[in-house]
N, CA, C and O atoms as a Tripos MOL2 file, in Angstrom:
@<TRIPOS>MOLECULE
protein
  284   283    71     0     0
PROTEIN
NO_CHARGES

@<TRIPOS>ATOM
      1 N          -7.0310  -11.1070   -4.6190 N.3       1 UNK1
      2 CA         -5.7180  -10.5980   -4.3590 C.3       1 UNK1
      3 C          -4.7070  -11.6590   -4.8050 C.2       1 UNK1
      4 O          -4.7160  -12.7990   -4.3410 O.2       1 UNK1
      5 N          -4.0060  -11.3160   -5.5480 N.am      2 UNK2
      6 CA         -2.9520  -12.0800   -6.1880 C.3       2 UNK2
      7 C          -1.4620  -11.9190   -5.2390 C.2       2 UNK2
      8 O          -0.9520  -10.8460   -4.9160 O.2       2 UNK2
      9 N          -1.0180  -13.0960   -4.9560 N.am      3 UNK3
     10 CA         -0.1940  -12.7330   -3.9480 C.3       3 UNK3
     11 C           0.6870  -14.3930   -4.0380 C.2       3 UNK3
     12 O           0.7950  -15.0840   -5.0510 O.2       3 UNK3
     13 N           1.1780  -14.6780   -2.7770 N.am      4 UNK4
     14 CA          2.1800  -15.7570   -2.6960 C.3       4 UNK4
     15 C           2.3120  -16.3840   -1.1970 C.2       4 UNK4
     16 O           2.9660  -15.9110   -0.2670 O.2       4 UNK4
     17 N           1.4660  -17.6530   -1.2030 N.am      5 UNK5
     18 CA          1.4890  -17.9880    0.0050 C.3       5 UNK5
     19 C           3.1170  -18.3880    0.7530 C.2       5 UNK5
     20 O           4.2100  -18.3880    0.1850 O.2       5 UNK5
     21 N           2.8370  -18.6730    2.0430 N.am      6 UNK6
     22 CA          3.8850  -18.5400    2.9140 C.3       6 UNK6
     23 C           4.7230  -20.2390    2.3430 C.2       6 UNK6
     24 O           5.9270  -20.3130    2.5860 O.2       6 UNK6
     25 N           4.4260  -20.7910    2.0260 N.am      7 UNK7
     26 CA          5.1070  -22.0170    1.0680 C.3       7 UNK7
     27 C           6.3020  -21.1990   -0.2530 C.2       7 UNK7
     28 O           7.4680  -21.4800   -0.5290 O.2       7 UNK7
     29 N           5.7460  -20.5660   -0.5910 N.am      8 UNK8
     30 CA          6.2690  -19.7820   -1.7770 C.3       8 UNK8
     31 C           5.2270  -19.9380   -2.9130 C.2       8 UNK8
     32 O           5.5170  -19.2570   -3.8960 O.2       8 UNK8
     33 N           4.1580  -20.6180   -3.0220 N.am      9 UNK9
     34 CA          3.4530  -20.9550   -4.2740 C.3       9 UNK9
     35 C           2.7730  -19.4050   -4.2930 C.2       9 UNK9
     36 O           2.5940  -18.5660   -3.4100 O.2       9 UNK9
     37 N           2.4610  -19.4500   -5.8550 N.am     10 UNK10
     38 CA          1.5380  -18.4270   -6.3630 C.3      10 UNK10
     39 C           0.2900  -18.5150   -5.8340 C.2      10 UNK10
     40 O          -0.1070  -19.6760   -5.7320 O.2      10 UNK10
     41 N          -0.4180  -17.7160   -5.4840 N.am     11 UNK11
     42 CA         -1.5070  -17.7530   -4.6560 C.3      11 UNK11
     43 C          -2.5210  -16.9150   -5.2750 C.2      11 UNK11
     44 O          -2.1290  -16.0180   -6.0220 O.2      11 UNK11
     45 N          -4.1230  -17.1190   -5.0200 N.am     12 UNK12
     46 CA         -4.8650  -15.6190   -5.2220 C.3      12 UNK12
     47 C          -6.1750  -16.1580   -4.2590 C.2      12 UNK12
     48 O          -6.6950  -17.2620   -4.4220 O.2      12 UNK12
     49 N          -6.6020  -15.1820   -3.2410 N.am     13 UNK13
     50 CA         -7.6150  -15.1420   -2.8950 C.3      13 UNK13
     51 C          -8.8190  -13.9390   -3.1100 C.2      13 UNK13
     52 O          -8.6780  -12.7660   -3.4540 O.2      13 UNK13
     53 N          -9.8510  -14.5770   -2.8260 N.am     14 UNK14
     54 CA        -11.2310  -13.4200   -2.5590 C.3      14 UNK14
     55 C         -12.1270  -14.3060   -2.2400 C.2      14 UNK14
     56 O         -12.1690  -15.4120   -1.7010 O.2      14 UNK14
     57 N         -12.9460  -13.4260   -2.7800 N.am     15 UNK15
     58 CA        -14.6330  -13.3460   -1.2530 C.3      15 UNK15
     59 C         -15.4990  -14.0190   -1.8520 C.2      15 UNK15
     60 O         -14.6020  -14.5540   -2.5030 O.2      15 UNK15
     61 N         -16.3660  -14.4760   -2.2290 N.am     16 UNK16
     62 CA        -17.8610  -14.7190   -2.1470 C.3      16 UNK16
     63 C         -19.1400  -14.7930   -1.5830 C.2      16 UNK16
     64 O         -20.2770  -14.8350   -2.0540 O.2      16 UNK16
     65 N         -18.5600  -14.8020   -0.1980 N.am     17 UNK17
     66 CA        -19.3760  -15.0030    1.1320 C.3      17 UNK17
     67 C         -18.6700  -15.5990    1.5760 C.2      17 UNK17
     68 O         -18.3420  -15.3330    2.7330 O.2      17 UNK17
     69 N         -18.0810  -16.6920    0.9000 N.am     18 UNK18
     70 CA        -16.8270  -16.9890    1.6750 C.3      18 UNK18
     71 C         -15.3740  -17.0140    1.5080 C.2      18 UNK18
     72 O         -14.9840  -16.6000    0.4160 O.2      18 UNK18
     73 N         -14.5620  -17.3690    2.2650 N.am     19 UNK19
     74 CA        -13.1670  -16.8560    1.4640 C.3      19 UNK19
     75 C         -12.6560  -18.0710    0.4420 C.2      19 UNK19
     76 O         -12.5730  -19.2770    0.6780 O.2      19 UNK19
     77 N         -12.4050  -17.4800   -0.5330 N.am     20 UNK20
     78 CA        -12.1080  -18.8650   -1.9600 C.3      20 UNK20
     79 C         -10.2540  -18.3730   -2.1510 C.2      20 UNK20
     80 O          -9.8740  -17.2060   -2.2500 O.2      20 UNK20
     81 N          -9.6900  -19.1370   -2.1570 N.am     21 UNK21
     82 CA         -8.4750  -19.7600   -2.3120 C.3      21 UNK21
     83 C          -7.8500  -20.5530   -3.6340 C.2      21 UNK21
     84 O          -8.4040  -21.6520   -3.6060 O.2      21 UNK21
     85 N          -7.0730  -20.5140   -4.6280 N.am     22 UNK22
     86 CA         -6.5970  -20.8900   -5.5170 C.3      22 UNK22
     87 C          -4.9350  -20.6660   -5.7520 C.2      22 UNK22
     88 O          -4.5230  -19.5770   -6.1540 O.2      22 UNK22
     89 N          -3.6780  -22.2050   -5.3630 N.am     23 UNK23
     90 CA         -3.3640  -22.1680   -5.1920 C.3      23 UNK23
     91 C          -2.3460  -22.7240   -6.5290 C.2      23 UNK23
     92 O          -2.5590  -23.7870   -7.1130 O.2      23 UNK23
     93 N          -1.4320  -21.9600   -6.8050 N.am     24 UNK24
     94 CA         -0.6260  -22.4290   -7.9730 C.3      24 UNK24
     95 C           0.7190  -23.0570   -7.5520 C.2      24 UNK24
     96 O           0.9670  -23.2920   -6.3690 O.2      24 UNK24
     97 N           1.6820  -23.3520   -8.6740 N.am     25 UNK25
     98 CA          3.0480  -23.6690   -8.5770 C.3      25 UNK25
     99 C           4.1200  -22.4890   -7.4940 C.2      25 UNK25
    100 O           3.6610  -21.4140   -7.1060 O.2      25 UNK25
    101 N           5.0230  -22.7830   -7.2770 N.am     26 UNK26
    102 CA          6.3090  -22.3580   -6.7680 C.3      26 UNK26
    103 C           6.9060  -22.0180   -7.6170 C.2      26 UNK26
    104 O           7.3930  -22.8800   -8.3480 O.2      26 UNK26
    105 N           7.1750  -20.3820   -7.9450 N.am     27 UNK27
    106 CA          7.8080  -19.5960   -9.0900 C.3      27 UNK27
    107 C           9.5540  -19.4530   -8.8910 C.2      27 UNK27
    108 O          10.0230  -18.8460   -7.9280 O.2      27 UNK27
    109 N          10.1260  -19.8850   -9.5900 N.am     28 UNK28
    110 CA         11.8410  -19.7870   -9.6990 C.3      28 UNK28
    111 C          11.7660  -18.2710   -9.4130 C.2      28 UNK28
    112 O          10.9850  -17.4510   -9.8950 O.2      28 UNK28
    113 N          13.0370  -18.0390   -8.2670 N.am     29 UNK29
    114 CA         13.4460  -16.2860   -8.2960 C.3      29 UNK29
    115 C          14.2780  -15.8550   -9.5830 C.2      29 UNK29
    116 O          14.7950  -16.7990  -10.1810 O.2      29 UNK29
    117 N          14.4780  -14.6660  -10.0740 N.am     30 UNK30
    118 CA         15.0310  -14.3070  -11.4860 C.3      30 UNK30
    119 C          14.7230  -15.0550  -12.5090 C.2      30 UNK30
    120 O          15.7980  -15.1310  -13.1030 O.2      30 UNK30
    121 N          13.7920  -15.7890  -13.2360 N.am     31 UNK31
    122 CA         12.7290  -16.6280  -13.9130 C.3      31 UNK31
    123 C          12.2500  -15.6080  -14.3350 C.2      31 UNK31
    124 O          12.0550  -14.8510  -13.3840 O.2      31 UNK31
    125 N          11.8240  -14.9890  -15.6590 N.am     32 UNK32
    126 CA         10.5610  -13.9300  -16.1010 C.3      32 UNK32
    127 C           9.3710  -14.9560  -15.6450 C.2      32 UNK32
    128 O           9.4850  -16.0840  -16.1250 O.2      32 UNK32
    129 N           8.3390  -14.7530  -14.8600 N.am     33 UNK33
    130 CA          7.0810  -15.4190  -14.7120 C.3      33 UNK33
    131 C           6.1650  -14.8580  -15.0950 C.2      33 UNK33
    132 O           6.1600  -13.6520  -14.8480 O.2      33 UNK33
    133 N           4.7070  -15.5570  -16.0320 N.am     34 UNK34
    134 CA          3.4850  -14.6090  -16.2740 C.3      34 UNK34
    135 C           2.8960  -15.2010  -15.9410 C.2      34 UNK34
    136 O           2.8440  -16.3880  -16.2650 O.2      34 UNK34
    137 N           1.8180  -14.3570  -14.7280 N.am     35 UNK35
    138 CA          0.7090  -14.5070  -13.9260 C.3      35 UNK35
    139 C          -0.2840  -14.2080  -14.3620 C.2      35 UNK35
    140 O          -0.1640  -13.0350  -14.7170 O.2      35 UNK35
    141 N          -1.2910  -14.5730  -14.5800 N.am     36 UNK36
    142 CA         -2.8340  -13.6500  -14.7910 C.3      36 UNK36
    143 C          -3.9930  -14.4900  -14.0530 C.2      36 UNK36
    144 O          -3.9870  -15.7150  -13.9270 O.2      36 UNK36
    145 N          -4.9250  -13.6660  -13.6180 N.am     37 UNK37
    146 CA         -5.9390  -13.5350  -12.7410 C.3      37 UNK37
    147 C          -6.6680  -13.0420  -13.3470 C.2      37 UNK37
    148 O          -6.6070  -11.8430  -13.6210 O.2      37 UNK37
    149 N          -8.1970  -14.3620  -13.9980 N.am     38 UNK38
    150 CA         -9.3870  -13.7150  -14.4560 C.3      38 UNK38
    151 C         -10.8040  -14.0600  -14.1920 C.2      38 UNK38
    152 O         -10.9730  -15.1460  -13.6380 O.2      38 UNK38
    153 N         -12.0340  -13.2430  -14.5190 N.am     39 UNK39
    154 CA        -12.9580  -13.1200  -13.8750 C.3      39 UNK39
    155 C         -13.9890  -12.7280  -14.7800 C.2      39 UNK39
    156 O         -14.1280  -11.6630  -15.3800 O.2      39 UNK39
    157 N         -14.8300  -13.9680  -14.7840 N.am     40 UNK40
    158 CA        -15.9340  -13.8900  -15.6090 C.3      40 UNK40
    159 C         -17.1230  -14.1830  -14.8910 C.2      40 UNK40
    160 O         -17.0520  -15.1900  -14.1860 O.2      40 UNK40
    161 N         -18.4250  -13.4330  -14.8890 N.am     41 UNK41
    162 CA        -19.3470  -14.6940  -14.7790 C.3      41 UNK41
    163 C         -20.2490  -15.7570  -15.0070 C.2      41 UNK41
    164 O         -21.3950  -15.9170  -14.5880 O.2      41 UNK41
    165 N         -19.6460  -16.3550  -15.6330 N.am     42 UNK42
    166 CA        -19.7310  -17.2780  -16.4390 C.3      42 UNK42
    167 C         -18.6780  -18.3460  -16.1520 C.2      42 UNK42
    168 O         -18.8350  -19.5620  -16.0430 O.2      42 UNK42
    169 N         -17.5860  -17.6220  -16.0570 N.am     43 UNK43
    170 CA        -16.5720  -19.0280  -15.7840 C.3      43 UNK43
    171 C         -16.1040  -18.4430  -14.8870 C.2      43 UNK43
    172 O         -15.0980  -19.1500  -14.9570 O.2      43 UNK43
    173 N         -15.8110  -17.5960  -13.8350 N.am     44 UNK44
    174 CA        -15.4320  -17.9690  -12.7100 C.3      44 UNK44
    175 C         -14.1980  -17.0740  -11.8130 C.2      44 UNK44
    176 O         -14.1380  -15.8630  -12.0240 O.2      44 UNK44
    177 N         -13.5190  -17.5170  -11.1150 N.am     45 UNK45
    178 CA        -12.0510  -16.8980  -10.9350 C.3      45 UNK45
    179 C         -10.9190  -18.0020  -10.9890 C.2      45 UNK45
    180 O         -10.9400  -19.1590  -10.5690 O.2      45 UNK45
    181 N          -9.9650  -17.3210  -11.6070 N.am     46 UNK46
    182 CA         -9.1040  -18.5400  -12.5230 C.3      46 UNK46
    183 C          -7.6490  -18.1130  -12.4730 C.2      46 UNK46
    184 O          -7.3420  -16.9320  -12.3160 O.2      46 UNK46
    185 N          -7.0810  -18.7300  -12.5590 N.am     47 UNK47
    186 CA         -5.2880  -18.4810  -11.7070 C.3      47 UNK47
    187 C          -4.2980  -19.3200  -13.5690 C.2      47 UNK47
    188 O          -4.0070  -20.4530  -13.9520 O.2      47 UNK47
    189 N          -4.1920  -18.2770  -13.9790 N.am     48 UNK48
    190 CA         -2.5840  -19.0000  -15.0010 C.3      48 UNK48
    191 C          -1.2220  -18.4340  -14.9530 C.2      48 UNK48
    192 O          -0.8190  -17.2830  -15.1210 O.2      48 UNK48
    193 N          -0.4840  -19.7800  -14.6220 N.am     49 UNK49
    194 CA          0.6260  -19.5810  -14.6270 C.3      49 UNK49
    195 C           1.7310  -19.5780  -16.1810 C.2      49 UNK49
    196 O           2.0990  -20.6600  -16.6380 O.2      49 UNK49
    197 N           2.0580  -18.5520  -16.6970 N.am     50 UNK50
    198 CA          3.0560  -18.9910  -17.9910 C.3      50 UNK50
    199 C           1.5570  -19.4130  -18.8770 C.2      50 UNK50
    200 O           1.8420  -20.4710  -19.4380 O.2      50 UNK50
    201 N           0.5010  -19.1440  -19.1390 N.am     51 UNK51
    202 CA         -0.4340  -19.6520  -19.6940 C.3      51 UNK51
    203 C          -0.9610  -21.1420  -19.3900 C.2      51 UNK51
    204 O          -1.5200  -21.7200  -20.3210 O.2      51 UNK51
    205 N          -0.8440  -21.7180  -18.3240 N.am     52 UNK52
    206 CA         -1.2170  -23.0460  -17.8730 C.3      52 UNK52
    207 C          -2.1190  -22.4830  -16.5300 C.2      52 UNK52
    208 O          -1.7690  -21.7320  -15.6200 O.2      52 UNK52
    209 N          -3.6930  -23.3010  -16.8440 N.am     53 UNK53
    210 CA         -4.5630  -22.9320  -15.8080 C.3      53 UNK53
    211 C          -4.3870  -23.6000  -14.8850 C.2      53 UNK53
    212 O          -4.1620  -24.7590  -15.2330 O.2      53 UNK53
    213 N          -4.3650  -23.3870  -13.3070 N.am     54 UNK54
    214 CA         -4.0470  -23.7400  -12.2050 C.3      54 UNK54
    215 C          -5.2050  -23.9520  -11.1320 C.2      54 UNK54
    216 O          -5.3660  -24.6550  -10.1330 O.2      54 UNK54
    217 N          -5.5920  -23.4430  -11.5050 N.am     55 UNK55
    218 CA         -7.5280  -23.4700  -10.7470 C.3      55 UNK55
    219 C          -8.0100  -22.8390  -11.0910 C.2      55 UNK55
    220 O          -7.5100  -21.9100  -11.7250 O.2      55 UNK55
    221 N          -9.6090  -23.0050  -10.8170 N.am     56 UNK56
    222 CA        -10.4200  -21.8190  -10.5980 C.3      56 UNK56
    223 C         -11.8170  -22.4010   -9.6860 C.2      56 UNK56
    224 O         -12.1020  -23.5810   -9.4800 O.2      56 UNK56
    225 N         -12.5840  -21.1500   -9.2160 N.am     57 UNK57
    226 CA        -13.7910  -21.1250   -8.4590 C.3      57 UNK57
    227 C         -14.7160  -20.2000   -8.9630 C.2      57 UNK57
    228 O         -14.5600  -19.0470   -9.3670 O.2      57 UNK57
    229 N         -15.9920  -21.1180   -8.8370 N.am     58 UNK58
    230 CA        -17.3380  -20.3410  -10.0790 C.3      58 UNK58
    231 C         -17.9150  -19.2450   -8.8080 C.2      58 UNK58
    232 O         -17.4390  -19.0900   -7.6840 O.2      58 UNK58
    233 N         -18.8780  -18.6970   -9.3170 N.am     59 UNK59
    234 CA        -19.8180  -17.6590   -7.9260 C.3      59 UNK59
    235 C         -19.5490  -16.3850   -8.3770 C.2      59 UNK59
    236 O         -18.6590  -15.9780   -9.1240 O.2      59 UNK59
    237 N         -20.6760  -15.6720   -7.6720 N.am     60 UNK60
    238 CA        -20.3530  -14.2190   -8.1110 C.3      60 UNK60
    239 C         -19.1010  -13.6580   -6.7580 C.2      60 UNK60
    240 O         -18.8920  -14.3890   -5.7900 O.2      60 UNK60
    241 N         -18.5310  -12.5740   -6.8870 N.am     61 UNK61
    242 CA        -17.5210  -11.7720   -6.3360 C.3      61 UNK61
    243 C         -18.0830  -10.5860   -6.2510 C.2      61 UNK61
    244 O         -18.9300  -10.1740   -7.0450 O.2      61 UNK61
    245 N         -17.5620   -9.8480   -5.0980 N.am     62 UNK62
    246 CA        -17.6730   -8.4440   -4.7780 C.3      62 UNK62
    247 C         -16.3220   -7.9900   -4.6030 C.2      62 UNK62
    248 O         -15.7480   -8.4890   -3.6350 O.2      62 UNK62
    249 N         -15.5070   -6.9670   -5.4630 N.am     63 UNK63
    250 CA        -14.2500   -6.7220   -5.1440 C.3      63 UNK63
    251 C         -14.5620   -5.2210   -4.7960 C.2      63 UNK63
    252 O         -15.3160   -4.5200   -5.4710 O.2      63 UNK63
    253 N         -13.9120   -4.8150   -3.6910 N.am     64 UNK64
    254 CA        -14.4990   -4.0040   -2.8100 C.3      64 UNK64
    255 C         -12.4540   -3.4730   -2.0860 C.2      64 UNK64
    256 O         -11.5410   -4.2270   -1.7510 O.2      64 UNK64
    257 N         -12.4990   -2.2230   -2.1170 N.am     65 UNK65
    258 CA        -11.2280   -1.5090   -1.7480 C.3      65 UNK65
    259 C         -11.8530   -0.4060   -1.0600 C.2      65 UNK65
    260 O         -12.7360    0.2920   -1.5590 O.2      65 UNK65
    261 N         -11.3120   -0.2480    0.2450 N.am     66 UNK66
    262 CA        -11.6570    0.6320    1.2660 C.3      66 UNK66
    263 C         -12.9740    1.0670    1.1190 C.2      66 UNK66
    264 O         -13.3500    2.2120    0.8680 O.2      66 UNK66
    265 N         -13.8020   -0.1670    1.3370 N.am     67 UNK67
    266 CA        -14.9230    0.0860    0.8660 C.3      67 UNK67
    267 C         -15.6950    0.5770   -0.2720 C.2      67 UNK67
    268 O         -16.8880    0.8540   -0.1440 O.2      67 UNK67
    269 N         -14.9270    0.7280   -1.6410 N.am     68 UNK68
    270 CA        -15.3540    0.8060   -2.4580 C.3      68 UNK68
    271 C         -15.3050   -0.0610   -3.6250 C.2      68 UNK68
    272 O         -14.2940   -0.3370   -4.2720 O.2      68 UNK68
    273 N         -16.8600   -0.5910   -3.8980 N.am     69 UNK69
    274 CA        -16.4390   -1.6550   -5.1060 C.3      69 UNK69
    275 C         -15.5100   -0.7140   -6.1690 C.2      69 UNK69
    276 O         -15.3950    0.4780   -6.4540 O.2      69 UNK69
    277 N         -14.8090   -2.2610   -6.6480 N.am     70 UNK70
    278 CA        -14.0180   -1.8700   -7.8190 C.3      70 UNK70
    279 C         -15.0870   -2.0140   -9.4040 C.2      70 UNK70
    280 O         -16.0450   -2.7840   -9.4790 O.2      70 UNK70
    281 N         -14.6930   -1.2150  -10.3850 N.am     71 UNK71
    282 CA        -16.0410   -1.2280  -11.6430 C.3      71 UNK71
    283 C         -14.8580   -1.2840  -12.4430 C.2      71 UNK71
    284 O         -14.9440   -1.3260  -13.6700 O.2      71 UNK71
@<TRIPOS>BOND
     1     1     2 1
     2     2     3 1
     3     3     4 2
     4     3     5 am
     5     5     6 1
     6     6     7 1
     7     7     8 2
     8     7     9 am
     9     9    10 1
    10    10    11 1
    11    11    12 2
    12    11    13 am
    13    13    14 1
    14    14    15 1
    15    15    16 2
    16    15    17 am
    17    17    18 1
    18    18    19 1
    19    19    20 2
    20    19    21 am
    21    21    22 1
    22    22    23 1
    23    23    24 2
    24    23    25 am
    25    25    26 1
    26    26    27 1
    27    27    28 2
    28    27    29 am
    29    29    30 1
    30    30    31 1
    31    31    32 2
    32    31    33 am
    33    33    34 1
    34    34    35 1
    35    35    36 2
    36    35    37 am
    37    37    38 1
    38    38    39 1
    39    39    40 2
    40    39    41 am
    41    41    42 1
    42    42    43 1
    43    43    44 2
    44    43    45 am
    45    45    46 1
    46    46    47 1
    47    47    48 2
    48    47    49 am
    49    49    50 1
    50    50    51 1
    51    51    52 2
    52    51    53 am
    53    53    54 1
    54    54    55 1
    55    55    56 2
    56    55    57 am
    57    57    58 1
    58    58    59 1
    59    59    60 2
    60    59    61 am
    61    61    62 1
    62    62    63 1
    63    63    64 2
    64    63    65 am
    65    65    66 1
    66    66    67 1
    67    67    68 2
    68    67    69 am
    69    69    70 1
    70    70    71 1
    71    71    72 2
    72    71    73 am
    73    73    74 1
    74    74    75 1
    75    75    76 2
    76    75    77 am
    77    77    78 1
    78    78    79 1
    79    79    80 2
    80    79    81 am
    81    81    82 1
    82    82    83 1
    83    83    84 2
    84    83    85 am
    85    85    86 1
    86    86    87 1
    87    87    88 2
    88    87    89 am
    89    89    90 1
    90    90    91 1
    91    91    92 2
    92    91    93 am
    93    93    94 1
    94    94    95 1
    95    95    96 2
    96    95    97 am
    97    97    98 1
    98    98    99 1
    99    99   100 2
   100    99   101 am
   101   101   102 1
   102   102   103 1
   103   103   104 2
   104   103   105 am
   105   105   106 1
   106   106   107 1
   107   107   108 2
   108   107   109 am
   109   109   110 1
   110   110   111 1
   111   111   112 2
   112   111   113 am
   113   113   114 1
   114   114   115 1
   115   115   116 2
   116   115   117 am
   117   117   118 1
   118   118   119 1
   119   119   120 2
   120   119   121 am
   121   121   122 1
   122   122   123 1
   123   123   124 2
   124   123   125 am
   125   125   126 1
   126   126   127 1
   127   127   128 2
   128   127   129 am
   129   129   130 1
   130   130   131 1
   131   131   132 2
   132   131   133 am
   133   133   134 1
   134   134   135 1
   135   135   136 2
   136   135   137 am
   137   137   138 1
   138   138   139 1
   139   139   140 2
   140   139   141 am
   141   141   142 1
   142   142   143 1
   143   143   144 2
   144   143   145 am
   145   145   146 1
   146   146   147 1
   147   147   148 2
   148   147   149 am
   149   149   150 1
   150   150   151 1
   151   151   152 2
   152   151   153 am
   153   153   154 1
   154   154   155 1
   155   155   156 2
   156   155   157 am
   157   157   158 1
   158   158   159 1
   159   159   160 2
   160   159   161 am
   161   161   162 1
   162   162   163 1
   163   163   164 2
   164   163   165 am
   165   165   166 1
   166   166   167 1
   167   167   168 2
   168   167   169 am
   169   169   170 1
   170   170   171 1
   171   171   172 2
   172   171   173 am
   173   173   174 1
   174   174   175 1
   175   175   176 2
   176   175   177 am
   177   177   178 1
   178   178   179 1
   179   179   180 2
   180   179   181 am
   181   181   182 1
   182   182   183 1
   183   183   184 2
   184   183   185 am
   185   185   186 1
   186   186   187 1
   187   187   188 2
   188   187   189 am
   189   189   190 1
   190   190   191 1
   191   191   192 2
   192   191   193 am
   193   193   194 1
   194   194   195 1
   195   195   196 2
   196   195   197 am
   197   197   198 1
   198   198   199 1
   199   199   200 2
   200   199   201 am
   201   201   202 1
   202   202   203 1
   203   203   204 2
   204   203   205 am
   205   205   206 1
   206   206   207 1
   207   207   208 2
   208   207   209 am
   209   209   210 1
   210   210   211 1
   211   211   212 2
   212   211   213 am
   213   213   214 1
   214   214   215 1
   215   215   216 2
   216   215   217 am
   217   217   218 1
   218   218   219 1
   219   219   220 2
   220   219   221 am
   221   221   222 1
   222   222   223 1
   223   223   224 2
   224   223   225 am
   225   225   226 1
   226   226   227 1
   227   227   228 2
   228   227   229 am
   229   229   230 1
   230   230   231 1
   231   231   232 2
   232   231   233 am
   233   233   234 1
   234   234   235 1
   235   235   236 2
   236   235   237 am
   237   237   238 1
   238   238   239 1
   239   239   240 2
   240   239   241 am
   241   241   242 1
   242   242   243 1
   243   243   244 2
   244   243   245 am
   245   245   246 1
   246   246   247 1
   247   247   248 2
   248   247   249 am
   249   249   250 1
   250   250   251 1
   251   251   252 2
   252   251   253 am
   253   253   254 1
   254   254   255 1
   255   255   256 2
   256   255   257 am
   257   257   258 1
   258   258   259 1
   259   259   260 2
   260   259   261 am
   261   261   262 1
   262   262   263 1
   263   263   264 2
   264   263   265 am
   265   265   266 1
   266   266   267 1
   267   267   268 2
   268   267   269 am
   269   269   270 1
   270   270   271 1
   271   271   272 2
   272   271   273 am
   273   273   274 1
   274   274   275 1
   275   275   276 2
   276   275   277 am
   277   277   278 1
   278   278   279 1
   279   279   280 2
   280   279   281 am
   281   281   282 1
   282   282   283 1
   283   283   284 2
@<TRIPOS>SUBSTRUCTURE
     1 UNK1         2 RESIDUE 1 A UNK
     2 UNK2         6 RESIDUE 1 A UNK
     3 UNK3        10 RESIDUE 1 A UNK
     4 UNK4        14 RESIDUE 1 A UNK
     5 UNK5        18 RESIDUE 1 A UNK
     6 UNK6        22 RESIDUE 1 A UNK
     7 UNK7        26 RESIDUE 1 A UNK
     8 UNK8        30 RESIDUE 1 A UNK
     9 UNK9        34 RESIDUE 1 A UNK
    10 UNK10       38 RESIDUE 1 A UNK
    11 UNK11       42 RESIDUE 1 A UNK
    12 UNK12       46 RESIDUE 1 A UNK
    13 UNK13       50 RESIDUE 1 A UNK
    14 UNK14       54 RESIDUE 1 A UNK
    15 UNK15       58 RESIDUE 1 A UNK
    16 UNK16       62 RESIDUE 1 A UNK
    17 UNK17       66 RESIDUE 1 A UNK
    18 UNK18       70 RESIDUE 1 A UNK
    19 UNK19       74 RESIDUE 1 A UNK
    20 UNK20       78 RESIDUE 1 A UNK
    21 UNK21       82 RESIDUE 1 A UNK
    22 UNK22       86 RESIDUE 1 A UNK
    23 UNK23       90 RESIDUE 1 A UNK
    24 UNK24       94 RESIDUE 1 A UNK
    25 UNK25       98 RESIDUE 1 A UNK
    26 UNK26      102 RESIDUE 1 A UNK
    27 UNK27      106 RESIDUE 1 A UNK
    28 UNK28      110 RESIDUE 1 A UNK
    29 UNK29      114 RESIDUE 1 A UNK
    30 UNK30      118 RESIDUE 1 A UNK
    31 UNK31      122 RESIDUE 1 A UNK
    32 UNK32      126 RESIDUE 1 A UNK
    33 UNK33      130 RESIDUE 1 A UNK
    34 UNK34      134 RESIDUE 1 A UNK
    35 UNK35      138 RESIDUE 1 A UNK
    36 UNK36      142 RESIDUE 1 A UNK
    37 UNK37      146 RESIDUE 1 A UNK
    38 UNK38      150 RESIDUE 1 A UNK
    39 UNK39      154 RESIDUE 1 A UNK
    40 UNK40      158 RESIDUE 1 A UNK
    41 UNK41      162 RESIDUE 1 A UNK
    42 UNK42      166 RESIDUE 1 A UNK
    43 UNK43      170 RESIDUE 1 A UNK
    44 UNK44      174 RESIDUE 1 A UNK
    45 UNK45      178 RESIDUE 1 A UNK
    46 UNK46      182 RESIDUE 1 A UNK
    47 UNK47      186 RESIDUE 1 A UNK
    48 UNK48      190 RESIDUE 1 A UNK
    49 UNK49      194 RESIDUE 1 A UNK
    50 UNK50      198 RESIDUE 1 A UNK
    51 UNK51      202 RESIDUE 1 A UNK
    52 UNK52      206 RESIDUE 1 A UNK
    53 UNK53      210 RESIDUE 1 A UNK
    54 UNK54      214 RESIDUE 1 A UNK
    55 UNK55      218 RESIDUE 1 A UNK
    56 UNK56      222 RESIDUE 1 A UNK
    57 UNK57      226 RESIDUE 1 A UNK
    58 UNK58      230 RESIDUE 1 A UNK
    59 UNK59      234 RESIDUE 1 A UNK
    60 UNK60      238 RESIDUE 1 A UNK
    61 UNK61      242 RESIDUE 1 A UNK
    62 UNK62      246 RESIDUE 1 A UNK
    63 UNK63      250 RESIDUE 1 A UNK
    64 UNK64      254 RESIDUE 1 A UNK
    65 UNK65      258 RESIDUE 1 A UNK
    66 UNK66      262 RESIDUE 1 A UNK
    67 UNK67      266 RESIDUE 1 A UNK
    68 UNK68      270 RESIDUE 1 A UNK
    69 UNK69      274 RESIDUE 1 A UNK
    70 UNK70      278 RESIDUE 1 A UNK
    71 UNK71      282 RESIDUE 1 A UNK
């Protein structure tokens, strides 16, 4: 879930078994900002801001919405 922690930074969490956290910069308001959130397995889950990587965490994921995985 791509979202914005209570600091203001760009944020994204999910699951693995456990909860994984990746925490980016503090986005200017009225700023065009580009976010992307990606997912390989192979490399991982990965947070870029404006095209600059910000983290990431390796493992497999289950993305799962009202109980239904997402495909």
């Amino acid at each position: 879930m791509l979202g914005f922690t209570s600091s203001g930074n760009v944020g994204v969490q999910s699951w693995n078994g456990n909860s994984v956290s990746i925490t980016g910069p503090v986005v200017t308001t009225n700023v065009w900002t580009h976010l992307a959130v990606t997912y390989g397995p192979s490399n991982g889950l990965r947070l870029y801001v404006n095209g600059t990587q910000y983290g990431s965490a390796s493992g497999s994921y289950t993305y799962q919405a009202a109980g239904t995985p997402v495909s």
